[in-house]
C-alpha positions as CSV (number, residue, x, y, z in Angstrom):
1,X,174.9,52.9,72.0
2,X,171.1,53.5,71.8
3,X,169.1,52.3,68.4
4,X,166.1,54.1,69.6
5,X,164.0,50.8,68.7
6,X,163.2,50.6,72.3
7,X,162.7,53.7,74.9
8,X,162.1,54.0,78.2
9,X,159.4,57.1,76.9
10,X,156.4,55.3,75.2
11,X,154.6,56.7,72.8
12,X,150.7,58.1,73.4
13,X,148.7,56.8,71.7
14,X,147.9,60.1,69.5
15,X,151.7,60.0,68.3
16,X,151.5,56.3,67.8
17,X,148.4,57.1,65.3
18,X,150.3,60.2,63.7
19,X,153.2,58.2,63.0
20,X,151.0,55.5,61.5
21,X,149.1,57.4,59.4
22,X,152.7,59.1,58.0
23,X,153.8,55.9,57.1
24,X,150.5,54.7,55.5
25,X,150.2,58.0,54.0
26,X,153.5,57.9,52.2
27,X,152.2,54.4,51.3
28,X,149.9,55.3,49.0
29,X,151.3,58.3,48.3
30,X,154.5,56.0,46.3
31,X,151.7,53.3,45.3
32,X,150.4,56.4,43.4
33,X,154.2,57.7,42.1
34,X,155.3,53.9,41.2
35,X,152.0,52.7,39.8
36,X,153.1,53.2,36.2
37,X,156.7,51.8,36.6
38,X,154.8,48.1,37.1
39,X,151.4,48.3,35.8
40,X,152.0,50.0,32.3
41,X,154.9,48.5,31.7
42,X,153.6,45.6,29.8
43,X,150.9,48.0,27.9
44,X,153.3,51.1,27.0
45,X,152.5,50.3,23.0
46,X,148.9,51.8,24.2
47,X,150.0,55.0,24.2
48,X,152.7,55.3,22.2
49,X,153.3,54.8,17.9
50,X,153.7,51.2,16.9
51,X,157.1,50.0,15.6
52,X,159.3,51.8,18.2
53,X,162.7,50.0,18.8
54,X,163.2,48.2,22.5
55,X,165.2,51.3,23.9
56,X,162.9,53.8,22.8
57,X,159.9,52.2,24.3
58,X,162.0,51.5,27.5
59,X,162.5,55.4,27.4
60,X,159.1,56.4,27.2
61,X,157.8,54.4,29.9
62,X,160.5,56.2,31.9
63,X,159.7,59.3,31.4
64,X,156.0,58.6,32.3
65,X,157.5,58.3,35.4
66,X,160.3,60.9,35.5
67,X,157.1,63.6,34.7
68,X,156.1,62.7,38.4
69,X,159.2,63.3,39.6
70,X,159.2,66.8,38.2
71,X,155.8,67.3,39.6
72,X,156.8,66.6,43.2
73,X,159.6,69.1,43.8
74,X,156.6,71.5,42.5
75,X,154.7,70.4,44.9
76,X,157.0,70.7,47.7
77,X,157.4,74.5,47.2
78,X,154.2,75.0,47.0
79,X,153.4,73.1,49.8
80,X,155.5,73.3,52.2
81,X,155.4,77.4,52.1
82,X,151.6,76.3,53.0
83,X,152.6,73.4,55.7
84,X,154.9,76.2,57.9
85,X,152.1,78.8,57.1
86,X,148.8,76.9,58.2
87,X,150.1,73.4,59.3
88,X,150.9,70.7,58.6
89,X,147.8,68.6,58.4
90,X,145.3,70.8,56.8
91,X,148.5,70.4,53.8
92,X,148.6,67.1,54.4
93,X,144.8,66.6,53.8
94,X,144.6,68.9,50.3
95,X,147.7,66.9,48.8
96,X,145.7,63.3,49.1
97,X,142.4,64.5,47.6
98,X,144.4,66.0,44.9
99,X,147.1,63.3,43.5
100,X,144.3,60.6,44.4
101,X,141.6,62.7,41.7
102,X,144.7,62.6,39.0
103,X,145.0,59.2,39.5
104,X,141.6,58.3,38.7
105,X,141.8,60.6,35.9
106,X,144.8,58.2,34.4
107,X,142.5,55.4,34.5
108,X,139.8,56.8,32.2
109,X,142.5,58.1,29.5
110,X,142.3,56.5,25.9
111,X,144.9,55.7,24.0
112,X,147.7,56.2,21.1
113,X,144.8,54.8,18.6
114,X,141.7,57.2,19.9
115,X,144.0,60.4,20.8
116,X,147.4,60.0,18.4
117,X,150.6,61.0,20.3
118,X,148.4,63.7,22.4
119,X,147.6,60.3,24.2
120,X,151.5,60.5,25.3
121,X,151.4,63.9,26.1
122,X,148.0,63.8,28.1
123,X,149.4,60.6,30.4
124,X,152.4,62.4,30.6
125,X,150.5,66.4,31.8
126,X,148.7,64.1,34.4
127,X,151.4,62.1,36.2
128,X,153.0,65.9,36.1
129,X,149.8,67.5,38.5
130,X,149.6,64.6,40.5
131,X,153.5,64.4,41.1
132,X,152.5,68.1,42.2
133,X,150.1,66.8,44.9
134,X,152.2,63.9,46.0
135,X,155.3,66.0,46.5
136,X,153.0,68.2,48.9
137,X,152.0,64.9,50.9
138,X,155.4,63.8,52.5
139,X,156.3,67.3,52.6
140,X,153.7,68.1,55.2
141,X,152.7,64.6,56.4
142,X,156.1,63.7,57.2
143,X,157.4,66.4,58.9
144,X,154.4,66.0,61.0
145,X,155.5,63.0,62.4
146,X,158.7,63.4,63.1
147,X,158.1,66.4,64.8
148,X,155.9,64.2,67.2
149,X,158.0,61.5,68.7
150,X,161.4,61.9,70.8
151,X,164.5,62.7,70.1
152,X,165.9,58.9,70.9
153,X,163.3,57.4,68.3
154,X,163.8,59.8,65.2
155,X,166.2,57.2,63.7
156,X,163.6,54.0,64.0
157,X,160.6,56.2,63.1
158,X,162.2,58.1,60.5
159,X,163.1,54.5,58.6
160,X,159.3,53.0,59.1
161,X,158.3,56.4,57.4
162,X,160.5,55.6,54.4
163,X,159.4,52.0,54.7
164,X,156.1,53.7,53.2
165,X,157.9,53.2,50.2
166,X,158.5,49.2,50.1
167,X,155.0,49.2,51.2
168,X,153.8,51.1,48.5
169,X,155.8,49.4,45.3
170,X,154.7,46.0,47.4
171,X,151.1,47.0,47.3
172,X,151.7,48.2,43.5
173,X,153.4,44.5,42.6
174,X,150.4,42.8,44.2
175,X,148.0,44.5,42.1
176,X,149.9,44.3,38.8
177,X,151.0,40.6,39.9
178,X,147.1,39.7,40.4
179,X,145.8,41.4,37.7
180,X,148.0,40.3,35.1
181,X,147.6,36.7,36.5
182,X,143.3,37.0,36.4
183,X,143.4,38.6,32.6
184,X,144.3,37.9,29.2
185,X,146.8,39.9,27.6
186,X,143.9,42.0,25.6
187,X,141.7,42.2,28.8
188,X,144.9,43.8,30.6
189,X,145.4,46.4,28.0
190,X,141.7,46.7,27.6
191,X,141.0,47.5,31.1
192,X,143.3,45.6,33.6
193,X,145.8,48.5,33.6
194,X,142.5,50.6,34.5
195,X,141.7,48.7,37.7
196,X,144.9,49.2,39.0
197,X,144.8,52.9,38.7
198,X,141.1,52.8,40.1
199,X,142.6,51.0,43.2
200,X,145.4,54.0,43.8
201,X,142.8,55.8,43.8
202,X,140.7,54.1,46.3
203,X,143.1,54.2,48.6
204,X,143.9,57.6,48.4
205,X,140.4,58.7,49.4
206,X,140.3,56.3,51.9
207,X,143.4,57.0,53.7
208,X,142.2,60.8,53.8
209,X,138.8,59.6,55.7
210,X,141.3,58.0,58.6
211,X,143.5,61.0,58.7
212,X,140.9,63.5,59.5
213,X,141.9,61.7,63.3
214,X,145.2,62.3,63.3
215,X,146.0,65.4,65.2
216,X,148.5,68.7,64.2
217,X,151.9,69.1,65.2
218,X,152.4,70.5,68.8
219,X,155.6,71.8,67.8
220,X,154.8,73.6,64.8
221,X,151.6,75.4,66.3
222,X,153.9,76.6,69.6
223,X,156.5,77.6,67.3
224,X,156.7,81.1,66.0
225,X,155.7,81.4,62.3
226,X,158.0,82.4,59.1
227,X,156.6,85.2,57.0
228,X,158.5,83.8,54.1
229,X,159.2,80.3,54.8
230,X,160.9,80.1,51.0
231,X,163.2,83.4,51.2
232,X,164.5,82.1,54.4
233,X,165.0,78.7,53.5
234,X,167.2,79.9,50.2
235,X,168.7,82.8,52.4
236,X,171.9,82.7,54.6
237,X,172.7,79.5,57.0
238,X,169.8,77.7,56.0
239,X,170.3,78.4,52.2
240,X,173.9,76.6,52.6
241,X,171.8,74.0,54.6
242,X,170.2,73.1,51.8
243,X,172.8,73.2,49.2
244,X,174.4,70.6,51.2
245,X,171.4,68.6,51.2
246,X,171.2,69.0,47.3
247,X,174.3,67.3,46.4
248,X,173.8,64.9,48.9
249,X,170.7,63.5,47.7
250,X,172.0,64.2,44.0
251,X,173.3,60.5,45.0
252,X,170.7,59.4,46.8
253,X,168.0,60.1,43.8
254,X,170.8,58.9,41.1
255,X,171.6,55.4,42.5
256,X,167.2,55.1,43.0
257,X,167.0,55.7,39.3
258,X,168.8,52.7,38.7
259,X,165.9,50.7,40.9
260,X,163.4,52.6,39.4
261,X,164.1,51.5,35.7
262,X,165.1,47.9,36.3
263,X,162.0,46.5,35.8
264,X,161.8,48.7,32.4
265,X,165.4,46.9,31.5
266,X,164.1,43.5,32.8
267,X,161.5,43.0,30.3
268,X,162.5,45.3,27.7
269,X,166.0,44.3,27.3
270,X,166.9,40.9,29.6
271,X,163.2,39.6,28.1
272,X,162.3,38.5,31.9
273,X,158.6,37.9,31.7
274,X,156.3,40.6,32.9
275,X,154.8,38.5,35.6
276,X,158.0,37.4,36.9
277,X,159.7,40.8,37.1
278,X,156.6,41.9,39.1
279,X,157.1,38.8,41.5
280,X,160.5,39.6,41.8
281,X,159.6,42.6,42.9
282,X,156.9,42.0,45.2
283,X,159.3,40.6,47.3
284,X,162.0,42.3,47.2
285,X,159.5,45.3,48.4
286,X,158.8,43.0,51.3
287,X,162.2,42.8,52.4
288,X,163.1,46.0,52.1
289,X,160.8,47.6,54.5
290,X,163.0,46.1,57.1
291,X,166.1,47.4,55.0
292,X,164.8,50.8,56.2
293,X,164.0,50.5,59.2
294,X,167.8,49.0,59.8
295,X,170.0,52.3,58.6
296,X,167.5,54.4,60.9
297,X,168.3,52.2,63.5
298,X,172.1,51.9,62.8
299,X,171.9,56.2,62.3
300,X,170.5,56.5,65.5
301,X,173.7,54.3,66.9
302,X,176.0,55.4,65.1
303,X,174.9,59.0,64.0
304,X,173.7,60.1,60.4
305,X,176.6,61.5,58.7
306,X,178.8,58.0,59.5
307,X,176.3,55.8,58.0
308,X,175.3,57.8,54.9
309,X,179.1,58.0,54.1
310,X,179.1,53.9,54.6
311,X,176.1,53.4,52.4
312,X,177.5,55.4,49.6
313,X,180.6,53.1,49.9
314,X,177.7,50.1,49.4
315,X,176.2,51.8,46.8
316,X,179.4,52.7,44.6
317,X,181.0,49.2,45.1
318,X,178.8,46.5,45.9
319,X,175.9,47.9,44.2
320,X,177.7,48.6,41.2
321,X,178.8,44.7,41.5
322,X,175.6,43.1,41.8
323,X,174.1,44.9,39.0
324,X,177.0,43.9,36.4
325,X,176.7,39.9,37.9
326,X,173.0,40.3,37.5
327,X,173.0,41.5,34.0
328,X,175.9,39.3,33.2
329,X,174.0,36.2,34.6
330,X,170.8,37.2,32.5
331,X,172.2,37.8,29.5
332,X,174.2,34.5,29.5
333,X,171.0,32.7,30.5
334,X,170.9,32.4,33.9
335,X,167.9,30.5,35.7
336,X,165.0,32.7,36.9
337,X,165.6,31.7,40.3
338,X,169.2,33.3,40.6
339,X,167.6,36.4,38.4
340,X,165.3,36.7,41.3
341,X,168.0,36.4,43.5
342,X,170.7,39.0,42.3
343,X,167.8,41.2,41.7
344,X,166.7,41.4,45.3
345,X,169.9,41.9,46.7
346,X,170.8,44.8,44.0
347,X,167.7,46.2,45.6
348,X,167.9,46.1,49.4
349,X,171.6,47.7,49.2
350,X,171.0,50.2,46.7
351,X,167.3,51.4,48.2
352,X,168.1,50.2,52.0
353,X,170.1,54.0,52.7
354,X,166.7,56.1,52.2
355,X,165.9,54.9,55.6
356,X,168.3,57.5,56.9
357,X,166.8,60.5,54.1
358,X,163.3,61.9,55.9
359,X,165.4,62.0,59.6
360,X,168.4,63.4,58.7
361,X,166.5,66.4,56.6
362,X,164.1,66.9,58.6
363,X,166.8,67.7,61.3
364,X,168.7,69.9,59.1
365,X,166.1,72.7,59.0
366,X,164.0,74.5,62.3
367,X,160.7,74.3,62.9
368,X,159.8,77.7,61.0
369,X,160.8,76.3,57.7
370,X,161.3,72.6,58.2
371,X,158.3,71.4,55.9
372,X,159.6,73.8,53.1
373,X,163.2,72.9,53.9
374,X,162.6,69.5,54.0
375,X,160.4,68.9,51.0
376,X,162.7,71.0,48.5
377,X,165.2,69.3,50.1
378,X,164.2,65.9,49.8
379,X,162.8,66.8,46.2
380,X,164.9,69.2,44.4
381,X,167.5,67.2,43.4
382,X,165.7,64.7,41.5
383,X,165.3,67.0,39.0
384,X,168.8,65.9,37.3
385,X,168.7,62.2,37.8
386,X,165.3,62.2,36.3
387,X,166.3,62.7,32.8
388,X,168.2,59.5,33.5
389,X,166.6,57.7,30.2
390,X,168.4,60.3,28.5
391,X,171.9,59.9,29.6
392,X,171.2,55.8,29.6
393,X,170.5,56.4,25.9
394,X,173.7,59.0,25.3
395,X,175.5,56.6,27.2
396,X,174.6,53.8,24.7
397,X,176.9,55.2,22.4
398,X,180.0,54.1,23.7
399,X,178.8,51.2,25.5
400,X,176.0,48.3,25.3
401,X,172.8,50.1,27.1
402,X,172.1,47.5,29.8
403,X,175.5,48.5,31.4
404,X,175.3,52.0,31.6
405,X,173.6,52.0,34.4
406,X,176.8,51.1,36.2
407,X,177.5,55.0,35.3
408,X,174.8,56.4,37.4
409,X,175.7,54.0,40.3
410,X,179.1,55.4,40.6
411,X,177.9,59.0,40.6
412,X,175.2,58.3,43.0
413,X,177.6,56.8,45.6
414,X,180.1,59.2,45.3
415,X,177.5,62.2,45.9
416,X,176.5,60.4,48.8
417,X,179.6,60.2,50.5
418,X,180.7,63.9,49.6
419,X,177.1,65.7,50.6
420,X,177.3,64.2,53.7
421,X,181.1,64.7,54.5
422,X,179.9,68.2,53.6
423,X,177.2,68.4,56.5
424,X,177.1,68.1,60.3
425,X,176.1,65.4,62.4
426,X,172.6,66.2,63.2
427,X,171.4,62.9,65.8
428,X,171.3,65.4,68.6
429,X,169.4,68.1,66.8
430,X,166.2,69.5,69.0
431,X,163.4,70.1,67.0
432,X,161.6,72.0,68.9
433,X,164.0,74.6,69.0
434,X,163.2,78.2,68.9
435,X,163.1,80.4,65.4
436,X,167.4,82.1,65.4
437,X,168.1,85.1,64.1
438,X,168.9,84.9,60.5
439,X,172.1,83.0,59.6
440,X,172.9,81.3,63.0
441,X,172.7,77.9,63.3
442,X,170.3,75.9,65.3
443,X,171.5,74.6,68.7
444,X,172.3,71.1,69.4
445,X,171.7,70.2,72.9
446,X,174.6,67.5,73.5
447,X,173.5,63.7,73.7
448,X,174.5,61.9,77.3
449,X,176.9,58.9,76.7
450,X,174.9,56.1,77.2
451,X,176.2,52.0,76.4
C-alpha cells in the first residue's frame, strides 16, 4: 500500500511553490475566519449591552463567527463560477485583497458604547463580506493545487492543505496569547484586540504579493470550459454528486462546531482563564497539523470512503467521550494541566478527519466544474451547523448547556459515516479527465496493486 508521502515522481519546483502557497494561503485565509473565536473572546462585552447572562454572551460571540460561515458558501458560488470561467488564480488573487480589506475594516470599528447595538450588527455585516471573500480563496486556491501534483500524492498534499487550518488557529493563538500577555486588560479592550486584526490583515496583503509567482492550473487552462459551471454542477450526475457530498460534510461541519465553540464554553462556562484557553490551544493547533496530514496519508492507503466511515466512528464514540470526561473533570475541579490535556485530545480526533475533506471533493467533481463543485461542496452545508448556538441554547432546556454539545457530536459522526457510505471510492479518480456528456460519470482509470 502506497501513502503517497514519498514518490518515485518529484515535484518541480513550480508545483512545489503552488502547493505552498495553497497551504499558506488557506493559512491566513482561517487566521482571518478564526480570528474572532480567540481574540474577542475576552472583549465580547464591547460590543454587546452590559448585563447579559453567561449563555447569551457565549451565543453572541458565536454568531460573530457563524456570520463568516454564512459568508463563505456565498463566496464559493460566486467564485468558483469565476475560478472554472477565468482560472483559478486570477480568483484566487481577488478573494485575498478582498477578505484582507474587511479585516482591517474590523479593527477600526467602535463599540457597543459609541454605536449602541448597531455596533453588533456592523461587526456582525463585516465578518459576513469577508466570509464572502474567504469562501472564494480555497475555492479557487485549492483546487489549484491539487490539480497540480500526481495522482499518488493527492492524499499527503490534500492533508498539508487542510493543515492550513492548524496553522492558521496556531498563528491566531500566538497573537491573542502575546497580546493578552504584553497588555492590561483595559489596554486589550482598548486596542489589543485591534492589533490582532491589523496583523490578519498584514498578512493577507502580504501573502497576495508572493502569490503573484505562483503559476495557473495546467489542467484547467487545457480543459474545455463550462458555460454554466453552476447549472451543471446542480444538474444530473453531478447534481447527485453533490448531494452526497452535502450530507457528508453535514457531519463534518457539525462535529467542527463543537471545536469551534469550546473555547467560548471554556471561559464562559468552565471559568478557564483566557490566557490559558488560548495556550491550550496554541498547541493543540501545533499538533494537529500532523493530525491532517495522517488521514491524507492513511486515505491514500487505504482509500477515502474507508477512512471517512472510520473517523465518523472516532468522532461519534471517542469524541463524544473525551468531551463528557473533559467537562466532567472541569467542572469537578480538575487541575489545568489535565484540562489542557483532555482538551487537546478532544481536538486532534474530532478536527484530525478534515485532512481527508479538500481531496476527496475535489475528486468528486471534473475539471469543468471542480472549483464550483468543490467550494459549494465543501461550504454549503455549514449553513445548518452554523446556527449551532441556537440549538446549544434550545437544547439547554432539557439538559445542563455544557453537555449539549454531546448532541451535535453524535449527529456529526453519524453524517459522516452515511454521506460517505453514500459515495464512491474516488483514490483513483483522474483529474484531468476530459468534460462527459451530461449525466455520465467521470472515468476512473484503475490503480496498479502495488505493496
Amino acid at each position: 500500500m502506497e501513502s503517497g508521502l514519498y514518490s518515485a515522481e518529484p515535484l518541480s519546483p513550480a508545483v512545489r511553490r503552488t502547493v505552498f502557497a495553497g497551504c499558506i494561503g488557506f493559512a491566513v485565509d482561517f487566521f482571518d475566519i478564526y480570528l474572532p473565536t480567540l481574540a474577542l473572546a475576552p472583549v465580547i462585552g464591547y460590543f454587546v449591552p452590559p448585563g447579559l447572562s453567561a449563555a447569551a454572551s457565549t451565543t453572541i460571540y458565536f454568531f460573530t463567527f457563524a456570520a463568516t460561515l454564512f459568508g463563505r458558501p456565498c463566496g464559493a458560488v460566486i467564485f468558483g463560477h469565476w475560478a472554472d470561467k477565468m482560472g483559478r488564480r486570477r480568483t484566487t488573487m481577488i478573494s485575498i485583497a478582498g477578505f484582507g480589506l474587511f479585516t482591517v475594516l474590523i479593527a477600526l470599528m467602535p463599540g457597543y458604547a459609541t454605536l449602541g447595538i448597531w455596533s453588533l450588527v456592523l461587526l456582525i455585516l463585516l465578518r459576513f463580506i469577508g466570509g464572502v471573500f474567504m469562501g472564494g480563496e480555497y475555492t479557487s486556491n485549492n483546487t489549484l493545487a491539487l490539480e497540480m501534483v500526481p495522482k499518488a500524492r493527492r492524499g499527503f498534499v490534500g492533508g498539508v492543505l487542510q493543515g492550513a487550518f492548524p496553522i492558521g488557529f496556531a498563528m491566531v493563538s500566538a497573537v491573542t496569547s502575546f497580546l493578552l500577555g504584553a497588555t492590561t486588560h483595559d489596554q486589550y479592550l482598548q486596542w489589543g484586540w485591534r492589533a490582532a486584526f491589523l496583523f490578519g490583515g498584514a498578512l493577507a496583503f502580504g501573502f497576495l504579493l508572493f502569490y503573484r509567482s505562483v503559476p495557473e492550473s495546467d489542467i484547467w487552462m487545457e480543459a474545455e470550459k463550462s458555460e454554466a459551471p453552476l447549472k451543471e454542477v446542480f444538474s444530473g450526475h453531478h447534481g447527485r454528486n453533490l448531494f452526497q457530498v452535502f450530507v457528508m460534510m453535514l457531519g463534518f461541519w457539525f462535529s467542527a462546531q463543537v471545536a469551534t465553540i469550546l473555547p467560548g464554553i471554556m471561559i464562559q462556562q468552565l471559568h478557564v482563564p483566557a490566557r490559558l484557553t488560548s495556550d491550550t490551544f496554541l498547541v493543540g493547533s501545533i499538533i494537529l497539523f500532523f493530525g491532517f496530514v495522517g488521514c491524507g496519508l492513511l486515505s491514500q492507503m487505504f482509500g477515502r470512503r474507508l477512512t471517512i466511515v472510520l473517523c465518523g466512528l472516532s468522532v461519534l464514540i471517542g469524541g463524544s467521550g473525551l468531551y463528557a470526561l473533559l467537562v466532567t473533570r472541569s467542572l469537578a475541579g480538575a487541575s489545568p494541566g489535565e484540562t489542557v490535556v483532555l482538551t487537546i485530545l478532544f481536538y486532534i480526533l474530532v478536527l484530525s478527519p478534515w485532512g481527508i475533506v479538500t481531496t476527496y471533493i475535489s475528486e468528486r467533481f471534473p475539471t469543468h466544474i471542480r472549483a464550483s463543485g468543490y467550494g459549494i461542496g465543501y461550504s454549503a452545508a455549514v449553513v445548518i451547523p452554523a446556527f449551532a448556538g441556537v440549538y446549544l441554547l434550545g437544547l439547554s432546556a432539557i439538559m445542563p448547556y455544557v453537555f449539549t454539545p454531546l448532541v451535535l457530536l453524535a449527529i456529526g459522526g453519524l453524517l459522516m459515516i452515511g454521506g460517505a457510505l453514500m459515495g464512491p471510492e474516488t483514490r483513483d479518480v483522474e483529474l484531468h479527465a476530459p468534460m462527459l456528456p451530461a449525466g455520465e460519470p467521470e472515468a476512473i482509470v484503475p490503480r496498479p496493486a502495488t505493496t
